[in-house]
C-alpha positions in Angstrom: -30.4 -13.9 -36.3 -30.4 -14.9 -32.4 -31.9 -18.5 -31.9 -34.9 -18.6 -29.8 -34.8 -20.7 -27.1 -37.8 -22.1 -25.1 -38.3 -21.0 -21.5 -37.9 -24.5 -19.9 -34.4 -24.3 -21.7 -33.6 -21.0 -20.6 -34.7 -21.9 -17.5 -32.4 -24.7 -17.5 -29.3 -23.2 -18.2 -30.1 -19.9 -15.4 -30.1 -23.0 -13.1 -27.1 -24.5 -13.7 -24.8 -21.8 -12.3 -26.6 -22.1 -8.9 -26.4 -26.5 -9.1 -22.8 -26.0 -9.6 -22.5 -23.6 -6.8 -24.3 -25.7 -4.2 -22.1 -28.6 -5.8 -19.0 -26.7 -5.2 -20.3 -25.9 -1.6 -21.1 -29.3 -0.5 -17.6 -30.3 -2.1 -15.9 -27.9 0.0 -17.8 -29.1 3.1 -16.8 -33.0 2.6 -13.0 -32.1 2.0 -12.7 -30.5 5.2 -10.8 -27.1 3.5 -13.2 -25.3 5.8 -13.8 -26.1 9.4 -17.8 -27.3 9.6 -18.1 -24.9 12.5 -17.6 -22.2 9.9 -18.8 -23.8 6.7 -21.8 -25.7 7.9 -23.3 -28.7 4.9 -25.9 -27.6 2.4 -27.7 -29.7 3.5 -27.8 -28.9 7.1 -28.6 -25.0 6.2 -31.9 -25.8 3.7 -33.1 -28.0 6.5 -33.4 -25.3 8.8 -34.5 -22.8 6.4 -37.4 -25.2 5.7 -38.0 -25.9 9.6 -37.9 -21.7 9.9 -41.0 -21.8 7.3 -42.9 -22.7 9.7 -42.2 -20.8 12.9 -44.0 -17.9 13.3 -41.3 -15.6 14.4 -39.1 -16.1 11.2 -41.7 -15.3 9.0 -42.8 -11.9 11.1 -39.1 -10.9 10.4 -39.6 -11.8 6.5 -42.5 -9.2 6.9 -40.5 -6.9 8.5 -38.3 -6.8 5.5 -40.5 -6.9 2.9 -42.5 -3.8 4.0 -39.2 -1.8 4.1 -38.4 -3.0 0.8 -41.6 -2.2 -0.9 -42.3 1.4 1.0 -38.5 2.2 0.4 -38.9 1.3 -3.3 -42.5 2.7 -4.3 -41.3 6.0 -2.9 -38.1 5.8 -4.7 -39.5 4.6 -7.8 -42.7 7.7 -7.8 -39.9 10.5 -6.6 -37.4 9.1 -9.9 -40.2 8.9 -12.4 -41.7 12.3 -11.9 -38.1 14.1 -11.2 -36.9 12.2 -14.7 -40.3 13.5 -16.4 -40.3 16.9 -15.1 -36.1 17.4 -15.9 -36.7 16.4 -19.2 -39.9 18.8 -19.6 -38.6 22.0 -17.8 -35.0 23.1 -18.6 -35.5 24.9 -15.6 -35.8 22.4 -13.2 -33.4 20.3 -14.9 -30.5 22.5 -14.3 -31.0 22.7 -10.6 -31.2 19.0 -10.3 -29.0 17.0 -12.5 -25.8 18.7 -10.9 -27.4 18.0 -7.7 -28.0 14.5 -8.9 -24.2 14.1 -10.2 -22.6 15.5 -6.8 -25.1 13.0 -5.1 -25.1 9.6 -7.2 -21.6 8.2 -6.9 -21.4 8.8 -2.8 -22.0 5.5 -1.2 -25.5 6.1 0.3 -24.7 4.0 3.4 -22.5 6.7 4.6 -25.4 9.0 5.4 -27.2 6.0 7.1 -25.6 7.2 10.6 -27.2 10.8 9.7 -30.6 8.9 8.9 -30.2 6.8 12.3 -29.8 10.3 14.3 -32.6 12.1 13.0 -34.9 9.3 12.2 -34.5 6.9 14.8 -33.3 3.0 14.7 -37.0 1.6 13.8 -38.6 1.4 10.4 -37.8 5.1 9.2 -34.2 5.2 8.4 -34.0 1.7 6.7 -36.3 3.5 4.4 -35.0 6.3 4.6 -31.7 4.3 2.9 -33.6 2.4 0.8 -35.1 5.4 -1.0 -31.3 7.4 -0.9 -29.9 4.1 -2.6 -32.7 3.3 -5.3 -33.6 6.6 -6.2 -31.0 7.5 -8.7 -30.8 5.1 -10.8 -34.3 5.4 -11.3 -34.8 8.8 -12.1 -31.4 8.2 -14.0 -33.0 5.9 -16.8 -36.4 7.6 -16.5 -34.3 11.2 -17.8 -32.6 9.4 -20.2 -35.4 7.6 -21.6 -37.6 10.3 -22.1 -34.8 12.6 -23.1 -34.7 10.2 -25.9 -38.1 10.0 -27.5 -39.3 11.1 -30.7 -39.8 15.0 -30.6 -42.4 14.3 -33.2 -44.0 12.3 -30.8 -44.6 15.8 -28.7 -45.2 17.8 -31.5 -48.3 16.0 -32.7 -49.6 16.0 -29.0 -49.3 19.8 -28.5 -50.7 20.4 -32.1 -54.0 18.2 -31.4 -53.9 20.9 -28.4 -52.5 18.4 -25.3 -51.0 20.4 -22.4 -47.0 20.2 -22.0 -47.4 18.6 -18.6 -50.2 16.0 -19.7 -47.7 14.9 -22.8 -45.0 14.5 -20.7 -47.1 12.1 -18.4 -49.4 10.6 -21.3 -46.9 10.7 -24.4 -43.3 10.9 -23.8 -43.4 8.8 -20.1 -45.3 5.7 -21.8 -43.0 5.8 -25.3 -39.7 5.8 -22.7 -41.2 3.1 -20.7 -38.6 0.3 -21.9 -35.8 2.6 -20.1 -38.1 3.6 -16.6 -38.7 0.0 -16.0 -35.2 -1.1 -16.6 -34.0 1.8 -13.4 -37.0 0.0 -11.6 -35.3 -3.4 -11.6 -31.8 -2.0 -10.6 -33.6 -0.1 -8.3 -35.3 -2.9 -7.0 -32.2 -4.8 -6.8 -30.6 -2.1 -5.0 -33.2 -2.3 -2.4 -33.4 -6.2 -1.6 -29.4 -5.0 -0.7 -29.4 -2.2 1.0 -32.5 -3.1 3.4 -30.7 -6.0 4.6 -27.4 -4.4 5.0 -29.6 -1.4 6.9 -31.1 -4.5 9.4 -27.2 -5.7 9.6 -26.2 -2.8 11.4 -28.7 -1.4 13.5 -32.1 -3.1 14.3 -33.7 -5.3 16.6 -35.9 -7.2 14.0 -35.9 -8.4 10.2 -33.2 -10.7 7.8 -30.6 -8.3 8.3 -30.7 -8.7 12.4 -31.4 -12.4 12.5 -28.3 -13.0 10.9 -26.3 -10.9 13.0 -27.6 -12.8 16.0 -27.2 -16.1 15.2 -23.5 -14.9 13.7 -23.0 -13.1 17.5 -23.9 -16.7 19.0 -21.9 -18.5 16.6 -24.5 -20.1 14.8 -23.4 -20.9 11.6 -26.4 -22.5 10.6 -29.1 -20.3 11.7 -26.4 -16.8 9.8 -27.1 -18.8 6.3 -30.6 -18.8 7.0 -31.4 -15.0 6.2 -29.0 -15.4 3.4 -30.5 -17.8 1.7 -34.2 -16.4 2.2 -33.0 -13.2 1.0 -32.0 -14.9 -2.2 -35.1 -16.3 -3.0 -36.9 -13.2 -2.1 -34.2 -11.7 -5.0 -35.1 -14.1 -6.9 -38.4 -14.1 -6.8 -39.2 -10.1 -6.8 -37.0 -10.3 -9.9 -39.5 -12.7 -12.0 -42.4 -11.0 -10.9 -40.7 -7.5 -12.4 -40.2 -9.3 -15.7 -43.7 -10.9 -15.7 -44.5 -7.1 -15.4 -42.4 -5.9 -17.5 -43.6 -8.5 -20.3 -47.1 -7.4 -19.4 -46.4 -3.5 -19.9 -44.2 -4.0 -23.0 -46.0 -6.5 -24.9 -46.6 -3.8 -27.5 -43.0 -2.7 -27.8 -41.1 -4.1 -31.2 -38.7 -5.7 -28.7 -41.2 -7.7 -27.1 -42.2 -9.6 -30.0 
């Protein structure tokens, strides 16, 4: 039997990793193994990122961000769900798109991201284009899978009280394989917190992604671990709101007990 821990312990222990890390950081900036002009102090960076709070301009670029990230993710995350429903209700439709999905899946999405740029522009659209290209799969991925894997009794009864196909896929099967949909959610909202600022890296004129490739063109080592570090505690904090979710929309699951 697993021990059960309290969240303040748990809580605890996630934090020690990223002590030790900051530890290991400031230990590396004392010693003088890396130059300070390249290495700057911890201390030096979480100033500024608290001094950036407060401008006005830093936080329009968090926006900026943020909106790609959500738009980029909500589309992926509808598209997924209803592909991985409908594949798993239409044998049909399922063998047109899972090859297409198993050509498509492995290829590193930020090769087509020149393609995207071309036809979509450098401004909002092709970030999200990327975005959606990047978190789609492994979303529609777990939502196949999931339902693929429910109960066929499950169905049965549905269709035998008289429920359409299409509504028991939506209102039976979709809700019973809802452990598995929200787990490709979070990778694919993991994916997208990377991918959006490795989109602003390359091409745009605004966002984390671009503030970071500024101050690294000006040599600002300070101002480049900025984004970095905001982009960490955006992770982080998109991450515990998923699991509050999560929580939420299990808590009538076994497993959630």
């Amino acid at each position: 039997m697993n021990a059960r821990y309290s969240p303040v312990v748990i809580g605890m222990l996630g934090a020690l990793p990223i002590v030790g890390l900051l530890v290991l950081w400031q230990a590396i900036y004392v010693s003088g193994i890396a130059p300070p002009a390249l290495l700057p102090s911890p201390v030096a960076v979480f100033t500024r990122f608290f001094q950036q709070l407060g401008d006005a301009n830093f936080l329009q670029n968090v926006g900026v961000t943020l909106y790609r990230l959500f738009v980029g993710f909500a589309v992926a995350a509808i598209l997924g769900i209803a592909a991985g429903v409908l594949a798993t209700g239409s044998k049909l439709f399922a063998s047109f798109l899972l090859p297409l999905v198993r050509v498509l899946a492995p290829v590193p999405k930020i090769a087509l991201y020149p393609a995207f740029t071309l036809t979509l522009g450098y401004d909002d659209a092709s970030k999200i284009a990327l975005v959606i290209a990047d978190a789609l799969f492994p979303i529609l991925l777990a939502t196949y899978q999931g339902t693929s894997a429910v109960e066929p009794k499950l169905a049965w009864s549905a269709r035998a009280a008289g429920v359409s196909p299409l509504r028991t896929l939506f209102t039976v099967v979709l809700p019973a394989a809802l452990p598995s949909v929200l787990t490709g959610c979070r990778i694919g909202l993991v994916i997208s917190c990377i991918v959006v600022f490795l989109a602003e890296m390359i091409t745009s004129t605004d966002g984390l992604g671009h503030l970071l490739m500024r101050a690294a063109r000006n040599f600002q080592t300070v101002d480049m671990f900025v984004p970095l570090i905001a982009i960490s505690i955006l992770g982080l904090l998109l991450n515990a709101a998923f699991n509050a979710l999560r929580r939420h929309l299990l808590r009538g699951f076994p497993e959630e007990k």
